[in-house]
Every structure is written in structure tokens, then in C-alpha cells.
N, C-alpha and C positions, 0 to 999 in steps of 0.2 A: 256341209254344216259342221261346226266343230263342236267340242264334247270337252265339258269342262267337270272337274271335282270342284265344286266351292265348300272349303269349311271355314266356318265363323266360329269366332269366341268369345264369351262373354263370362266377366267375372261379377261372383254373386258380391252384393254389397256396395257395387261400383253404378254410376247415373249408367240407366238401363239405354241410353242411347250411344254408351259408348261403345264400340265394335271395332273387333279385328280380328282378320283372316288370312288364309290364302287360298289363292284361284291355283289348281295346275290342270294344264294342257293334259287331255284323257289321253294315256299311252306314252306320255315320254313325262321325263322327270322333271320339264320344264316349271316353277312356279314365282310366281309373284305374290307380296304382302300385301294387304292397305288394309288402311285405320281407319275408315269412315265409308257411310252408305256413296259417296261419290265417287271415290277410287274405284271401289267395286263393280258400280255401273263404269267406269272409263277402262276398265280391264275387257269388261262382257264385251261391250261396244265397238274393240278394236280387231279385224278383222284377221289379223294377221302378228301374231306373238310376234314380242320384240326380242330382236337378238342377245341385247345386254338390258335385264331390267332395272328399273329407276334404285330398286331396292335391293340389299345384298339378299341371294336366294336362302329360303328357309329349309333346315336341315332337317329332317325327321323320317 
């Protein structure tokens, strides 16, 4: 089973359905963004981390 960190952000003031985060891979510094609840299910969903993600990786 894999082990994921998800944090989400949300800004105060902004439509409360807007969301963004990122998922990384528990143990390596692997991470991918998305902007909406369906990214985030098609990150959880995918069994196996993708080599090059769709989005430039998030630095922090």
C-alpha cells in the first residue's frame, strides 16, 4: 500500500470550492500539484508515481 502526505490550501476570501495542493510520495521527495477535488482523486487513484509529472514539481 502506498503512503501519501496530501496538503491542501485554501485562501481565506476566495469561493470556498476553490482548492490547491500537493500530494508527495511518503519517503521520497517525489510531489505533484493539482487545483481541484478531481486531480487529487486521479493522483490517489494512480497506482504507481509517474516518472515526469504533468506539472513543474513544487519546491518547499
Amino acid at each position: 500500500m502506498d503512503s501519501y502526505v496530501v496538503r491542501i490550501y485554501r485562501r481565506p476570501g476566495r469561493k470556498s470550492r476553490v482548492m490547491i495542493g500537493t500530494v508527495e510520495v511518503a519517503g521520497t521527495e517525489k510531489k505533484m500539484v493539482f487545483s481541484n477535488i478531481e486531480e487529487l482523486g486521479e493522483i490517489l487513484r494512480r497506482r504507481k508515481y509517474p516518472e515526469e509529472p504533468k506539472r513543474p514539481p513544487v519546491s518547499g
